[in-house]
N, C-alpha and C positions, 0 to 999 in steps of 0.2 A: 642294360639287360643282362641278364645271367643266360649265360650258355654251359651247355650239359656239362663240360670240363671244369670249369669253375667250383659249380655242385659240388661233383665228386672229390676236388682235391682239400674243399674248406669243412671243415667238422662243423656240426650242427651248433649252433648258441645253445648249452644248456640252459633251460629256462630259471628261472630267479627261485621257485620252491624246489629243483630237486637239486640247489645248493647245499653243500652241508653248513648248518650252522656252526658259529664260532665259538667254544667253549671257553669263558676265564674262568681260571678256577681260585679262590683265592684262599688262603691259608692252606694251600697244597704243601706237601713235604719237597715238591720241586720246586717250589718258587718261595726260597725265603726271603723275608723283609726281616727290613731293620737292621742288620746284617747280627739277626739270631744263626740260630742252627737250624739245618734243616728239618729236625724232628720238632722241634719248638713253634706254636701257632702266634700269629699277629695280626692285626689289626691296624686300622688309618681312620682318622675322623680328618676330612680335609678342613682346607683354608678356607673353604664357605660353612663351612657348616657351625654353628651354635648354640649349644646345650645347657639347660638350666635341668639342673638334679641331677642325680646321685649314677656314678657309672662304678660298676663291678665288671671284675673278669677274671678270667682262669689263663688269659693269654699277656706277651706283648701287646702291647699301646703303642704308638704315637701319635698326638697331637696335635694338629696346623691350624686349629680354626680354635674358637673361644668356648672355655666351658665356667660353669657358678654352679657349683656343688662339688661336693667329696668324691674322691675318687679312688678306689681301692683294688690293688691287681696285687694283691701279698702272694710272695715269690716269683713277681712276673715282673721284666722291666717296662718302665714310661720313660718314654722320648718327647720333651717336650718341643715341638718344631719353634723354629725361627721365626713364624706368623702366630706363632699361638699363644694366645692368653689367658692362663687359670686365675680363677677367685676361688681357689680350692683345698681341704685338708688333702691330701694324698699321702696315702702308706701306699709301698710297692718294695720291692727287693733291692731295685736300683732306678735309680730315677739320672739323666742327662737331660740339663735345661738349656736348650738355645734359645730361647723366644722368654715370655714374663710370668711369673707367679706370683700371688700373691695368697700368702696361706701358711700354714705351716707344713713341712715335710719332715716325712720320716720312712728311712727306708733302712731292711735290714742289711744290706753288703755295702751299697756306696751310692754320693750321690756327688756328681758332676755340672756343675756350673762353666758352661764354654762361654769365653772372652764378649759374647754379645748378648749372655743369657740375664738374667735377673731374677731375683730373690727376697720378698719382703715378708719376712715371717721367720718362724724358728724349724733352723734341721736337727735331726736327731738323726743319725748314723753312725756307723762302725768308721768309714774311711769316708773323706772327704777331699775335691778338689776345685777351686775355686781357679781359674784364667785372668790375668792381667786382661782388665776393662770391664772384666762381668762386675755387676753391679748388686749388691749382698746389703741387706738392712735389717735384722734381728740375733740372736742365740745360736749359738750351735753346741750342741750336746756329743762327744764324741764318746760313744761306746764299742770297744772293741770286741767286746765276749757278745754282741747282738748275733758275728759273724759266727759263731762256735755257735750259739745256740740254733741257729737258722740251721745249721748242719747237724746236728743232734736230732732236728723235730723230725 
């Protein structure tokens, strides 16, 4: 039984609605991803998720789950995760593949292949860096003036 001293020493349970809710905010200027800058917006498609057509954006990308169509973030980098699987054209600014592609890429400043990423199709970039173990099967086109022109536009 509750006696009167108990009462008064324990606070009342606030009830469940005059909780505040929890606000995530995502592409906030505090909370960057991808390790952009904080002024710079991003994006995530997870490891479940799978997309057939065509993905545009004005922000950072990254990857984790499967996509089949073109993908084009021109002046914005793509992160290809370690789960993820493209069948896809992608032009982007800078493109870093840990996970599989299969398509052709092209981006204007650089594009990074890490030691467990994969690449079957033709790069076209300015700078290029390929990891002992990453696995590469087509052309690579290296143009340096893409990076001067990219800074001109």
């Amino acid at each position: 039984m509750w006696t009167k001293q108990q009462t008064q020493t324990e606070p009342p349970a606030a009830p469940p609605q005059a909780a505040k809710p929890s606000v995530v905010a995502f592409n906030s200027p505090s909370t960057p991803a991808l390790g952009s800058s904080p002024a710079r917006g991003s994006a995530r498609l997870g490891s479940s998720l799978q997309i057939k057509g065509q993905i545009t954006g004005t922000e950072d990308l990254q990857i984790d789950g499967k996509v089949d169509g073109p993908i084009s973030l021109r002046g914005h980098e793509l992160t290809v995760g370690s789960t993820a699987q493209l069948t896809s054209e992608i032009h982007a600014r800078q493109v870093i593949v840990f996970g599989k592609v299969v398509g052709n890429v092209h981006a204007r400043d650089r594009v990074d292949v890490k030691s467990d990423g994969s690449v079957i199709g033709d790069i076209s970039t300015a700078r290029i860096s390929i990891e002992d173990g990453a696995q590469f099967k087509g052309r690579i086109e290296i143009d340096p003036t893409k990076t001067q022109n990219a800074a001109a536009d």
